[in-house]
TIMARVEX-666126 format. One line per 5 residues: number of its first residue (from 1); their letters; for each residue x, y, z of N, C-alpha, C. Coordinates in nm, 4 decimals, padded with zeros to 6 digits. Each point is the difference from the previous one (the first is absolute). Layout:
REM TIMARVEX-666126
NUM> A> X Y Z X Y Z X Y Z  ...
***
This chain:
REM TIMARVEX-666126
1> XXXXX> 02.1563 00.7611 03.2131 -00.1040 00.0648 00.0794 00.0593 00.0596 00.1269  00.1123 -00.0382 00.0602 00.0364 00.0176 00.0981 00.0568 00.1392 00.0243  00.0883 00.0050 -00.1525 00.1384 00.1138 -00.0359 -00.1166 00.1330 00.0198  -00.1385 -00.0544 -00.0997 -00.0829 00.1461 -00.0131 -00.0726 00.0754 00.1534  -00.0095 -00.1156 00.0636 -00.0790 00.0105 00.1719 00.1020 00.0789 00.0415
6> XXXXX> 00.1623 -00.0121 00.0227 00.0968 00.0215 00.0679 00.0192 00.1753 -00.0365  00.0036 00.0039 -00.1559 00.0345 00.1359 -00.0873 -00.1647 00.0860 00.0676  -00.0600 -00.0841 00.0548 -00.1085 00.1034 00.0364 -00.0398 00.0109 00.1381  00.0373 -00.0355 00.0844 00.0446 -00.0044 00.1417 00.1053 00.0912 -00.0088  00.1096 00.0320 -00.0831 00.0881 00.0775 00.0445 -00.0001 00.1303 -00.0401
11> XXXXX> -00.1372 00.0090 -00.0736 -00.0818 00.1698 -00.0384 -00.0166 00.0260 00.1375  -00.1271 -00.0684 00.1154 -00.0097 00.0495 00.1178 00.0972 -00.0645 00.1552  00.0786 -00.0322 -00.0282 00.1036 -00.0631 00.1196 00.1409 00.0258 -00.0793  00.0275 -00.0193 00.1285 00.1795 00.0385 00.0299 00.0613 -00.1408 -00.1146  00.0704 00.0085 -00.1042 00.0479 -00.1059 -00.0565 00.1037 -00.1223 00.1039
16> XXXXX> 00.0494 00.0987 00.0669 00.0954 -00.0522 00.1103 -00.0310 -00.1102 00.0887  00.0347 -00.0871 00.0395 -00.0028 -00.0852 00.0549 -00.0441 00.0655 00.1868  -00.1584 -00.0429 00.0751 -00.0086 00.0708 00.0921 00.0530 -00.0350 00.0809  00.0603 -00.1386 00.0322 00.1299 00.0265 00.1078 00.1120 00.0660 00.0235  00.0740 -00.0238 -00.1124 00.1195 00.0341 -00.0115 00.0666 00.1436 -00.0931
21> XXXXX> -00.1088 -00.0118 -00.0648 00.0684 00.0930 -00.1388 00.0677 -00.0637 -00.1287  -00.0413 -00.1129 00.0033 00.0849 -00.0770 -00.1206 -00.1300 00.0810 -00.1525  00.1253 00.0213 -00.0734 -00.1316 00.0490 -00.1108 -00.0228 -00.0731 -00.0913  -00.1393 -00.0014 -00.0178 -00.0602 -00.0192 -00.1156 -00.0713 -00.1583 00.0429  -00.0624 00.0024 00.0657 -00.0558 -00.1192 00.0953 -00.0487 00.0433 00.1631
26> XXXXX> -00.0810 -00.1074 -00.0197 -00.1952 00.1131 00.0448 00.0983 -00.0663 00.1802  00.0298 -00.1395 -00.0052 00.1136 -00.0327 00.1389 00.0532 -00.1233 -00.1135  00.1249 00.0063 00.1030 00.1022 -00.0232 -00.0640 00.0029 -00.1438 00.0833  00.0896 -00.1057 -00.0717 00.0525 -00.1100 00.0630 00.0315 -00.0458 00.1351  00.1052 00.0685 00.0369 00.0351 00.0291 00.1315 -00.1318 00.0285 00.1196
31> XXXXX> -00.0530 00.1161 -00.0474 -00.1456 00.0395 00.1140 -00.0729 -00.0934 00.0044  -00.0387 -00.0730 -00.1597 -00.0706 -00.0967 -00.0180 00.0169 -00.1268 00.1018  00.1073 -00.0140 -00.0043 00.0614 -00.0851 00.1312 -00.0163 00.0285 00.1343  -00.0093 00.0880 00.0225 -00.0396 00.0461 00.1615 -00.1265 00.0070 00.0392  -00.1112 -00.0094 -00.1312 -00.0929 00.0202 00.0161 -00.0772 -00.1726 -00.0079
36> XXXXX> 00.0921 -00.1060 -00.0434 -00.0343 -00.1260 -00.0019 -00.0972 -00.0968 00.0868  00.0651 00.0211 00.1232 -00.0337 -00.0201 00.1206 00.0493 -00.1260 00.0522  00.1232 00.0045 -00.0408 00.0889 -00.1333 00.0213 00.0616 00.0373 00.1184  -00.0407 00.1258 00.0824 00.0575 00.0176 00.1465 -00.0988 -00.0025 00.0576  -00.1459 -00.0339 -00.0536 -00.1109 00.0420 00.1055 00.0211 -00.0702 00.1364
41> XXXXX> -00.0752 00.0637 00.0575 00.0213 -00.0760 00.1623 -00.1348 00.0890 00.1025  00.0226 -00.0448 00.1279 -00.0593 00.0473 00.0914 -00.0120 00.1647 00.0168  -00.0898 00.0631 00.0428 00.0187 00.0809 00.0627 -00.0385 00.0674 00.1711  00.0659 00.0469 00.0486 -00.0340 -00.0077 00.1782 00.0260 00.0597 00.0369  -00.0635 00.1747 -00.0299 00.0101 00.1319 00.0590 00.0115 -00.0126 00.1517
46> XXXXX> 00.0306 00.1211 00.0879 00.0687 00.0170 00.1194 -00.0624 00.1202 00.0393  -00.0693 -00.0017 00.0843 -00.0769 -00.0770 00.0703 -00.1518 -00.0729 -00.0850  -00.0060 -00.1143 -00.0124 -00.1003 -00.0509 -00.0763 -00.1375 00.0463 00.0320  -00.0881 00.0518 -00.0739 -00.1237 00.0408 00.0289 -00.1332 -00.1657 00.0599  -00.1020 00.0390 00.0546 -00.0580 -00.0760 00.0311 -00.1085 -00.0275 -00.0763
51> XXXXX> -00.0045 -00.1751 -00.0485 -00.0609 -00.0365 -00.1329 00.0859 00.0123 -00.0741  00.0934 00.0183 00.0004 00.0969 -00.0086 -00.1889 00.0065 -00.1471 -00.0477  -00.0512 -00.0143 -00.1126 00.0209 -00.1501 -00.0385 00.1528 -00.0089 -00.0547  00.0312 -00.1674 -00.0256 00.1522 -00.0073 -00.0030 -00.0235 00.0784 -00.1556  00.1206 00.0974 -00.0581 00.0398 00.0708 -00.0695 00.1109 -00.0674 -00.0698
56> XXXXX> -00.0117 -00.0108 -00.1601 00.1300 -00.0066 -00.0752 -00.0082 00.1143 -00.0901  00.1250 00.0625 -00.0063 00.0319 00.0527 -00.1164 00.1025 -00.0402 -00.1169  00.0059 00.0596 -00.0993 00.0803 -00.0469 -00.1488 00.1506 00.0486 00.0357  -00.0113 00.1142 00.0164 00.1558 00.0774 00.0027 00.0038 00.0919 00.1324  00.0832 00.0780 -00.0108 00.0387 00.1023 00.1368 -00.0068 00.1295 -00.0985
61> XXXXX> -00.0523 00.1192 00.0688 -00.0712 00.1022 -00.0608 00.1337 00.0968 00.0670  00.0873 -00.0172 -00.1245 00.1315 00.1082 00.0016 00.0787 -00.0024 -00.1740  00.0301 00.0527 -00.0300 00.1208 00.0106 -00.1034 -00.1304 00.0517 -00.0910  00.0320 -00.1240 -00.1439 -00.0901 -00.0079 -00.0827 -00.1128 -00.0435 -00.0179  -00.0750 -00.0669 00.1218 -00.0898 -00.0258 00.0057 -00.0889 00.0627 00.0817
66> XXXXX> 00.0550 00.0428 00.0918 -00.0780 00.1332 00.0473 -00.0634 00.1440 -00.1576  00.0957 00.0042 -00.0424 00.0201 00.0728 -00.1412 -00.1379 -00.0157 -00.0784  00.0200 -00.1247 -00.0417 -00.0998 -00.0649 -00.0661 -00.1459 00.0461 00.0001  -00.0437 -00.0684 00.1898 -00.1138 -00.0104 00.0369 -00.0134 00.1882 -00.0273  00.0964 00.1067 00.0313 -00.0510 00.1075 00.0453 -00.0375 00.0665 -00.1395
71> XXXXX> 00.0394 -00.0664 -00.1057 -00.0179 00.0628 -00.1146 -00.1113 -00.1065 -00.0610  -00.0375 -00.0708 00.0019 -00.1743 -00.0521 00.0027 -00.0617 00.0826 00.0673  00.0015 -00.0275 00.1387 -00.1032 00.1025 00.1025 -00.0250 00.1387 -00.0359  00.1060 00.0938 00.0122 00.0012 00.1027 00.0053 -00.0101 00.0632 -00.0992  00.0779 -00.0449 -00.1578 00.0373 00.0534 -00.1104 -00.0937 -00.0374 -00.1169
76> XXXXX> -00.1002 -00.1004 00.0520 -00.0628 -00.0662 -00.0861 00.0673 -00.0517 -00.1471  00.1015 -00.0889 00.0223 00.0666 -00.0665 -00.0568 -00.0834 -00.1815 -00.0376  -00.1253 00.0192 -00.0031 -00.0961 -00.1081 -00.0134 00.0756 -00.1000 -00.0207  00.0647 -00.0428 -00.1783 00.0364 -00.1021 00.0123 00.1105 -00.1083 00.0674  00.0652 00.1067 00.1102 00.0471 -00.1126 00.1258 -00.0772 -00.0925 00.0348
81> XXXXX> -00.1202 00.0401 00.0181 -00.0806 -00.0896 00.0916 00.0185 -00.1713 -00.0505  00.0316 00.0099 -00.1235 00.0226 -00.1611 -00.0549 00.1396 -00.0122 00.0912  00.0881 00.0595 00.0131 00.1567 -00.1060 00.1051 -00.0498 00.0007 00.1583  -00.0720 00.1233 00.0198 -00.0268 00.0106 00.1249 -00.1334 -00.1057 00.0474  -00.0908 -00.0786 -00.0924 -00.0728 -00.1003 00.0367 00.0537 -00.1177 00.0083
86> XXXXX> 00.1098 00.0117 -00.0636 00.1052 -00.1538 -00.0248 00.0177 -00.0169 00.1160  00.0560 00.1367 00.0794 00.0751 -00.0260 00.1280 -00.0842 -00.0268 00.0738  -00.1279 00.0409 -00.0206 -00.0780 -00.0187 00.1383 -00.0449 -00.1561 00.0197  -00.0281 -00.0368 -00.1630 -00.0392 -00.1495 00.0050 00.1035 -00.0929 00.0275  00.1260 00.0454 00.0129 00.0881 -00.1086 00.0585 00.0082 00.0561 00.1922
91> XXXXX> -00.0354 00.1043 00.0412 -00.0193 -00.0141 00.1178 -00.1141 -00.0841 00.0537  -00.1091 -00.0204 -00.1006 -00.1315 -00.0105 00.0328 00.0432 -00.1527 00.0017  00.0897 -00.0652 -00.0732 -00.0031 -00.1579 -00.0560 00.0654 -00.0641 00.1857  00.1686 00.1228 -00.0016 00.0421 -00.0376 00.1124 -00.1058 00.0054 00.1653  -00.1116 00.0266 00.0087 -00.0833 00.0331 00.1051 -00.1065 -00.1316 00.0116
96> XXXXX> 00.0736 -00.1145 -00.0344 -00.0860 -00.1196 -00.0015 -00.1405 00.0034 -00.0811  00.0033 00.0490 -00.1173 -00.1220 00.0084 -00.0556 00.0276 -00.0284 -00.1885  00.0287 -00.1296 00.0517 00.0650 -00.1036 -00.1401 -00.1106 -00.0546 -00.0489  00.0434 -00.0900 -00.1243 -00.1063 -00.0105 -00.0747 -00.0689 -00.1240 00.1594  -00.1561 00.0062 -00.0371 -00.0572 -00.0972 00.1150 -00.1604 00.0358 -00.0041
101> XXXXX> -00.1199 -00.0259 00.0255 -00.1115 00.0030 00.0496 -00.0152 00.1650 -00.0171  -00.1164 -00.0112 -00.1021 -00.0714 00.1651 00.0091 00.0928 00.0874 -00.0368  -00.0394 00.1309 -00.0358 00.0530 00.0651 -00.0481 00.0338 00.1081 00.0842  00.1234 00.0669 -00.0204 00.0615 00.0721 00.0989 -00.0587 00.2034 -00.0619  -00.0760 00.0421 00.0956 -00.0625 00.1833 00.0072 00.1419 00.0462 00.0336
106> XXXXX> 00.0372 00.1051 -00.0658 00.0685 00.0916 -00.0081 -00.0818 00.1378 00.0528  -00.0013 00.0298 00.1079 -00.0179 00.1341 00.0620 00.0318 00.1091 00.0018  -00.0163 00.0979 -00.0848 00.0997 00.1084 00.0425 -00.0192 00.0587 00.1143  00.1000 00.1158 00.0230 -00.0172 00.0984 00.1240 -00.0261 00.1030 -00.0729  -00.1330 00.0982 00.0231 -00.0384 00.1271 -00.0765 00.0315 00.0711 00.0125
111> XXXXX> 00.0454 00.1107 -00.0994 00.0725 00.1083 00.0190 -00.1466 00.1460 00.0417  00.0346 00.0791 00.0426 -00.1291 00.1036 00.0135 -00.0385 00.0516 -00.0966  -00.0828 00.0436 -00.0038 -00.0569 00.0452 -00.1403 00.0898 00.1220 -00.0588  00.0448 00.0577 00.0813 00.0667 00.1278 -00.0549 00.1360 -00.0868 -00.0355  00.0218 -00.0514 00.0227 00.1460 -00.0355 -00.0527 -00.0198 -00.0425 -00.1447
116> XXXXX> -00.1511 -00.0828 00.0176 00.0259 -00.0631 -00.1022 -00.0021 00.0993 -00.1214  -00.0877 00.1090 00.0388 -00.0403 00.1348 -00.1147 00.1348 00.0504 -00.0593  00.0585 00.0651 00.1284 00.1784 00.0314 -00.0363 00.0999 -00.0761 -00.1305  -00.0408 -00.1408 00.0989 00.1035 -00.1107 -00.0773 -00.0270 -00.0355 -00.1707  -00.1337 00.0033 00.0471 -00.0747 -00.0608 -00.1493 -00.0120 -00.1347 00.0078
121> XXXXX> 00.0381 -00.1129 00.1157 -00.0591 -00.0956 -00.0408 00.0227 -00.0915 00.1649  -00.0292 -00.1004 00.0307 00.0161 -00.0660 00.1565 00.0977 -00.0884 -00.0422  00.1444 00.0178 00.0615 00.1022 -00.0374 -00.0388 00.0125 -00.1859 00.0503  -00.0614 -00.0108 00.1206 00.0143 -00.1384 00.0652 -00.0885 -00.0944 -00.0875  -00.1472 00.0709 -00.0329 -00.1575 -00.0971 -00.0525 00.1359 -00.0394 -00.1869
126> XXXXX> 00.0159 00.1412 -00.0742 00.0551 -00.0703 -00.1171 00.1513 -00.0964 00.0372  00.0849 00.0242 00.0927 00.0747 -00.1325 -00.0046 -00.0383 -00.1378 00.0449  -00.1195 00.0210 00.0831 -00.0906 -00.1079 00.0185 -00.0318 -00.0762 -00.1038  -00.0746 00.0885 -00.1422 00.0024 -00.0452 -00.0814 00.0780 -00.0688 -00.0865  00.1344 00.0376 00.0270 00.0823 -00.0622 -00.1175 00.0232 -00.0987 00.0837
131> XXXXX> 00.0539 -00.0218 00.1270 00.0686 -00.1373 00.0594 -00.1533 -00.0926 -00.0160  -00.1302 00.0125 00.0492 -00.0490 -00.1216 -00.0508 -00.0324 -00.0594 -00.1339  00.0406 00.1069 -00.1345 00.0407 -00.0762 -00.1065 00.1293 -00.0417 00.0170  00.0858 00.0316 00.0828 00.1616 -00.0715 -00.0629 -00.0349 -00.1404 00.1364  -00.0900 -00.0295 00.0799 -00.0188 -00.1237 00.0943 -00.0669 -00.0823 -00.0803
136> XXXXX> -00.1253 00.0563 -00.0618 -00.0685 -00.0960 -00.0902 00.1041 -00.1031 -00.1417  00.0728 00.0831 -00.0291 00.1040 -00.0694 -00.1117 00.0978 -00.0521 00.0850  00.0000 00.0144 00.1746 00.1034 -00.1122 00.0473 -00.1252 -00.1014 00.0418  -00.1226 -00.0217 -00.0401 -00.0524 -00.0928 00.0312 -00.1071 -00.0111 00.1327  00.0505 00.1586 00.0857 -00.0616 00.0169 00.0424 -00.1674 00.0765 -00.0190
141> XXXXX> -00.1186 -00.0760 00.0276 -00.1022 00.1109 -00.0182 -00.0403 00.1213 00.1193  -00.0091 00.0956 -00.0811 00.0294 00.1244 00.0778 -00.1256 00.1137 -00.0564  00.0259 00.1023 00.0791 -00.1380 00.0832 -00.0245 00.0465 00.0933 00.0890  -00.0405 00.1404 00.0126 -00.0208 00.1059 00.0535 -00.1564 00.0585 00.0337  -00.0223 -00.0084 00.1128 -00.0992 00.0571 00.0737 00.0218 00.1205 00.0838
146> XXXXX> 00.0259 00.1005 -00.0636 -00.0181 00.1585 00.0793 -00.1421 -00.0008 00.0961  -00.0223 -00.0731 00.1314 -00.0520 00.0077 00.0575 -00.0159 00.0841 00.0980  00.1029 00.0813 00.0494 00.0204 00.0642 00.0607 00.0192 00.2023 -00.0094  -00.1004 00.0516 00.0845 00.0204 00.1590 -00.0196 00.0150 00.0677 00.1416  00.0381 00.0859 -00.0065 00.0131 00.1520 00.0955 -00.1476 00.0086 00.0112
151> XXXXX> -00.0282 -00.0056 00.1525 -00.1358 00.0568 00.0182 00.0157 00.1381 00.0698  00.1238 00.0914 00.0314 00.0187 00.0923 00.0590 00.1360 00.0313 -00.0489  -00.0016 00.1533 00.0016 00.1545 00.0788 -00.0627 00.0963 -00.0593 00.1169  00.1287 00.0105 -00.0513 00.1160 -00.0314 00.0522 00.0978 00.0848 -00.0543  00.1013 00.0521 00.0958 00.0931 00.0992 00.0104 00.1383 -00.0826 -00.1345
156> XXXXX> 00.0578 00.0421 -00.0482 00.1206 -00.0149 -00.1120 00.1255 -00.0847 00.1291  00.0235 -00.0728 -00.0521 00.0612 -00.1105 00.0707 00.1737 00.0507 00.0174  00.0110 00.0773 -00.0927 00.1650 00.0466 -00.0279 00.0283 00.0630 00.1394  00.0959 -00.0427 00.0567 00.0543 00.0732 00.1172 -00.0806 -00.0522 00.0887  -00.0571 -00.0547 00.0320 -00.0700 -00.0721 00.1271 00.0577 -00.1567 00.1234
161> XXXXX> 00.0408 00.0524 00.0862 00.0529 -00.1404 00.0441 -00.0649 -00.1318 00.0083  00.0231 -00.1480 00.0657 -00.0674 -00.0740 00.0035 -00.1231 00.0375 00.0704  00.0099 00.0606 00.1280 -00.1116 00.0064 00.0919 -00.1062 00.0424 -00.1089  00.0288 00.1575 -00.0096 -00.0667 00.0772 -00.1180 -00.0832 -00.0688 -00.0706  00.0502 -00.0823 -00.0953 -00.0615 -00.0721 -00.1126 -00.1282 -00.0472 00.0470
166> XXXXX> 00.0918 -00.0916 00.1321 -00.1427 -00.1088 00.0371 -00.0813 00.0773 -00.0161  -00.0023 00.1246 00.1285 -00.1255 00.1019 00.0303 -00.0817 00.0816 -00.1059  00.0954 -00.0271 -00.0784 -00.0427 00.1080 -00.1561 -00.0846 -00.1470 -00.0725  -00.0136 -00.0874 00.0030 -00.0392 -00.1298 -00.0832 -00.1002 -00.0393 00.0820  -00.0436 -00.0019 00.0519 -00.0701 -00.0749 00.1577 -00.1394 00.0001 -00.0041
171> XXXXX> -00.0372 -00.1077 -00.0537 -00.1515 -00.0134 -00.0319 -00.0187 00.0490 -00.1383  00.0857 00.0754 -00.1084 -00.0597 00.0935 -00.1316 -00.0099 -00.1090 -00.1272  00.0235 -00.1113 00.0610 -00.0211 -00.1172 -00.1177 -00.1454 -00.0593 00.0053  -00.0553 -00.0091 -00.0884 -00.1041 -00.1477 00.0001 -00.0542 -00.0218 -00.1201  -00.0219 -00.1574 00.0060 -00.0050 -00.0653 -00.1279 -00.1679 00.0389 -00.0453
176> XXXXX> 00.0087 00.0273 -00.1534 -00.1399 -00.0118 -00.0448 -00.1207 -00.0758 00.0263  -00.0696 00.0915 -00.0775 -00.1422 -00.1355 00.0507 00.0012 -00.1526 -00.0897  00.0686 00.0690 -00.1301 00.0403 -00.1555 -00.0807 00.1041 -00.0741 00.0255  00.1043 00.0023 00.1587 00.1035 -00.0526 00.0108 00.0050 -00.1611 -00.0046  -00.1521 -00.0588 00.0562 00.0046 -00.1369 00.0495 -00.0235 -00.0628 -00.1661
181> XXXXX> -00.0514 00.0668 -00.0594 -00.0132 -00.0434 -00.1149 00.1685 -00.0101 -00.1129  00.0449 00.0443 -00.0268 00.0791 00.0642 -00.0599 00.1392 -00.1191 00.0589  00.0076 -00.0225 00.1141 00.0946 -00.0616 00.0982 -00.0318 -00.0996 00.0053  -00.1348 -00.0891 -00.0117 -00.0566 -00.0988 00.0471 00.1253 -00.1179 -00.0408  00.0185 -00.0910 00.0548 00.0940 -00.1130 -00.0116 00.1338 00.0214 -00.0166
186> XXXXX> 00.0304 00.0605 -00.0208 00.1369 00.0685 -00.0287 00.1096 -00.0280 00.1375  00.1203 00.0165 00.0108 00.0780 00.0595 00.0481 00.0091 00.0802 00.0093  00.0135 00.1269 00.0610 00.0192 00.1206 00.0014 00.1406 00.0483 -00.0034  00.0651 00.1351 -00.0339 00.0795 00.0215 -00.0072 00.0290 00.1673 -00.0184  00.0412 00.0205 00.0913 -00.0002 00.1690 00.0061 00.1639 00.0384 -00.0335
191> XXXXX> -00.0885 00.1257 -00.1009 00.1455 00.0503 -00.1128 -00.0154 00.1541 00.0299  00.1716 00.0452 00.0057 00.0140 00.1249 -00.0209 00.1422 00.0021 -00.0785  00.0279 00.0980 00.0112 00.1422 00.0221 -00.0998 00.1476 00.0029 00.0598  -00.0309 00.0984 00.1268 00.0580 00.0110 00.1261 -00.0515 -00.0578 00.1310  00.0995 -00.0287 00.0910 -00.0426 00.0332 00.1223 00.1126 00.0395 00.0618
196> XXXXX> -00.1120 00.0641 00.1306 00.1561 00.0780 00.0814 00.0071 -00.0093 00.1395  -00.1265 00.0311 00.0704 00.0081 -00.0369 00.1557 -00.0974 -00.1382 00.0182  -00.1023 00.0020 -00.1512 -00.1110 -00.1308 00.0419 -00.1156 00.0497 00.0326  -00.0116 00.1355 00.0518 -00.1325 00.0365 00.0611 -00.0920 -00.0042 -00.1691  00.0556 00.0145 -00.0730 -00.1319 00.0122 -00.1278 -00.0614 -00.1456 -00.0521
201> XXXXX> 00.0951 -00.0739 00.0335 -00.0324 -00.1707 -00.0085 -00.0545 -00.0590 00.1058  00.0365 00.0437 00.1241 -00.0902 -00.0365 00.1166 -00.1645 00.0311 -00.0248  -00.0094 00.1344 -00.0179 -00.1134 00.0347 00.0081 -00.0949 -00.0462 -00.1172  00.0616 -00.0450 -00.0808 -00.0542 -00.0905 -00.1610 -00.0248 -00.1268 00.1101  00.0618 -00.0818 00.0376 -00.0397 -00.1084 00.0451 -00.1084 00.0394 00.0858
206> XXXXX> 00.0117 00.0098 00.1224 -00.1138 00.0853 00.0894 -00.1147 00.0013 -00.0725  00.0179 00.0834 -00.1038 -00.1758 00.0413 -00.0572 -00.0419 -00.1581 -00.0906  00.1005 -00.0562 -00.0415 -00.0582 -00.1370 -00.0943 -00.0387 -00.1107 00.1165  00.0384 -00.0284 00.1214 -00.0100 -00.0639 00.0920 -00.1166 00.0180 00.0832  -00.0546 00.1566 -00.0083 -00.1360 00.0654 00.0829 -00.0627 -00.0605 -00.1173
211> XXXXX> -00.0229 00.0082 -00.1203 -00.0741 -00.0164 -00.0656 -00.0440 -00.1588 -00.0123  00.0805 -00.0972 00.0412 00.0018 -00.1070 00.0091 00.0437 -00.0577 -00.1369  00.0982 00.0085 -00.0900 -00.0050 -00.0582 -00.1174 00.1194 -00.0719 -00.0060  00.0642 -00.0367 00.1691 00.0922 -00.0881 00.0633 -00.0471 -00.1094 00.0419  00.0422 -00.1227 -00.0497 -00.0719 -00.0765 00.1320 00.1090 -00.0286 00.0689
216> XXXXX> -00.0573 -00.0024 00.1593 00.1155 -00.0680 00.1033 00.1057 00.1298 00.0586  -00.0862 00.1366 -00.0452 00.0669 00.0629 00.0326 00.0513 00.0316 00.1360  00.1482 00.0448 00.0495 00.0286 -00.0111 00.1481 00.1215 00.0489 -00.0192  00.0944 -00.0208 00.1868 00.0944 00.0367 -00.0165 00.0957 -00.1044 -00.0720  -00.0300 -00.1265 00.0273 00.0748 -00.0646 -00.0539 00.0056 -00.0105 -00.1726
221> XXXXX> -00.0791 00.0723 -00.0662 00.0036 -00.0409 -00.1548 00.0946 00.1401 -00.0006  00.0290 00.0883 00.0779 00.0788 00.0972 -00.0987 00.1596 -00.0359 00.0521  00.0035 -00.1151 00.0300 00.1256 -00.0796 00.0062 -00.0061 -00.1003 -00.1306  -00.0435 00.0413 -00.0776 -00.0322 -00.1069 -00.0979 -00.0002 -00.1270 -00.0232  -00.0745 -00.0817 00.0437 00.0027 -00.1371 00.0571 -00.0532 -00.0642 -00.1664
226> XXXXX> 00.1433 -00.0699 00.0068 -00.0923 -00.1111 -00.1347 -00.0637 -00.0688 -00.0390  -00.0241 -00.0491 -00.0853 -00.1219 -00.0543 -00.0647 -00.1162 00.0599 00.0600  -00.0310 00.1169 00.0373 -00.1167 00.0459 -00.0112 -00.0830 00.0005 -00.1494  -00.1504 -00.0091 -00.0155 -00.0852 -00.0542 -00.0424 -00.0311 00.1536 -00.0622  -00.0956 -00.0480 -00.1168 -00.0374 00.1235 -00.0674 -00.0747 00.0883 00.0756
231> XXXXX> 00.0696 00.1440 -00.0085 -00.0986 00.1314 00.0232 00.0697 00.0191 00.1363  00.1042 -00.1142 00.0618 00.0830 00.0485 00.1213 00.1872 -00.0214 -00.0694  00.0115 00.0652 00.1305 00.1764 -00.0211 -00.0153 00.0474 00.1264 -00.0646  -00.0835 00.1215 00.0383 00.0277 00.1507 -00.0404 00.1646 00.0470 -00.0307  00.0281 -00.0242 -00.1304 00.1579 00.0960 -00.0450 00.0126 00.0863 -00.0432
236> XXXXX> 00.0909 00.0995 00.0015 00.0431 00.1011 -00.0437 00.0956 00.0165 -00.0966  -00.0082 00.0965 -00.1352 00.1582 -00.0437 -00.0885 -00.0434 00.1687 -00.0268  00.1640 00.0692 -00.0171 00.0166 00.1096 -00.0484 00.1243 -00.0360 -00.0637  00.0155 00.1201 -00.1000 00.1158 00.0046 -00.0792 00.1092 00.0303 00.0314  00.0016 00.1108 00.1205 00.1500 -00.0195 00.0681 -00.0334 00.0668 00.1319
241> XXXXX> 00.1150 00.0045 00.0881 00.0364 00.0049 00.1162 00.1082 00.0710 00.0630  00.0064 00.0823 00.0843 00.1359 00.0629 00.0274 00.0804 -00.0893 00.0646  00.1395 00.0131 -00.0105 00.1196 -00.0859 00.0170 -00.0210 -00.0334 00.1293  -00.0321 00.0905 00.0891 -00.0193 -00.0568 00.1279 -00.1249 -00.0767 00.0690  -00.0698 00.0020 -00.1008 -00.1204 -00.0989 00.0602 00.0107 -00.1512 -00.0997
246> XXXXX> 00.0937 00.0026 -00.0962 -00.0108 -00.0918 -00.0849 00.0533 -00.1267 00.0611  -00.0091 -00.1182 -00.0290 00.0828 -00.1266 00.0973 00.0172 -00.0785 -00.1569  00.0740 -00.0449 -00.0163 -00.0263 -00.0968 -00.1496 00.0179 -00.1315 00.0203  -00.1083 -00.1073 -00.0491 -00.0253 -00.0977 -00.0099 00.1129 -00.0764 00.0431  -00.0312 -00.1706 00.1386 00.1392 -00.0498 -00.0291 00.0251 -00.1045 -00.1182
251> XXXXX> 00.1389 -00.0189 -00.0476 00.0003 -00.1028 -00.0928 -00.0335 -00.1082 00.0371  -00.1147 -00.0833 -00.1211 -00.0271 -00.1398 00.0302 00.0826 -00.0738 00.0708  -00.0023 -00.0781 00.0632 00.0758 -00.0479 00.1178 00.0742 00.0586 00.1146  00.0197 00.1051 -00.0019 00.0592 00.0780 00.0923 -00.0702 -00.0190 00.1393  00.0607 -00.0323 00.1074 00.0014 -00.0310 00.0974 -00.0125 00.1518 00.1047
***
């Protein structure tokens, strides 16, 4: 069943491997590996936006994994989205949100409507989808709640500095009228694919926090204070990170 899926994926996609170019394989071993998330770690853009919850990502968004994501996103290369949810759910696992009490909401960050028309599909909501099936088979229970929309246009993010962003993001989030529902008991957990200065994850938190579907929300929870209790302890997991905002996890015991 697999050989016939593959022979027909490679009617509409590149047979080639989208990291690298290895042929005849949709990604190859190697990418597959980068995309693991056996480097996940912190992330702690410069200058940090205000409200950013603590951030992990899977990998660092350069080589082949930059590759990857841009040929999902852009190329509509759909069935990435299965390696690219892997990665996110091992960022999502590393962000203190292990198996434990209630079930952990997967959030996406929304793309605008025109993108999504362009693209053909919301690249963050479907890897959402796949990492909380690949959490649920680690035991974790998981779910996706697209609670969140654009209540006002926003300018194309490409070429925009940090300041920019904020100002371009600033207030254009807020959660639905079914958010409290949808979220109720949960952990929360806000997903994108990228991040780059933080202003698009800030402003995701911001609008889930106005809405109240935090408890205990403050400055001190976006220091992520543990054992916070269901529906608080707001995290963030994306799939990768540029080299310079990335920090990677220290080793167990490391001093």
């Amino acid at each position: 069943m697999r050989g016939w899926w593959q022979e027909l994926a490679g009617l509409v996609l590149p047979v080639d491997c989208a990291g690298c170019g290895a042929v005849r394989v949709l990604v190859c071993d190697d990418c597959r590996g980068a995309l693991s998330g056996g480097a996940a770690g912190p992330v702690r853009p410069s200058p940090r936006p205000e409200g950013l919850p603590v951030v992990r990502a899977a990998a660092v968004y350069e080589g082949a994994v930059r590759a990857v994501l841009l040929a999902h996103k852009e190329r509509g290369a759909l069935p990435l989205a299965g390696v690219l949810g892997g990665a996110l759910a091992a960022a999502v696992l590393t962000a203190g949100t292990g198996p434990g009490p209630g079930e952990v909401a997967l959030v996406p960050v929304p793309s605008a409507r025109r993108q999504v028309r362009a693209r053909g599909h919301d690249p963050a909501r479907r890897i959402a989808l796949a990492a909380a099936g690949r959490l649920r088979r680690a035991g974790v229970p998981a779910r996706v709640a697209p609670v969140l929309g654009l209540r006002r246009a926003v300018a194309d993010q490409a070429g925009l500095g940090a300041r920019q962003r904020r100002e371009n993001l600033a207030g254009a989030l807020a959660v639905r009228r079914d958010g409290a529902r949808l979220t109720r008991g949960a952990r929360i957990v806000l997903v994108d694919d990228v991040v780059t200065t933080g202003a698009t994850l800030a402003e995701a938190a911001r609008a889930v926090r106005a809405a109240g579907l935090v408890a205990g929300a403050g400055a001190g929870e976006a220091r992520g204070a543990p054992g916070a209790g269901p529906g608080g302890g707001l995290r963030a997991a994306v799939v990768a990170a540029p080299a310079d905002s990335f920090v990677r996890a220290p080793r167990a015991g490391a001093r």
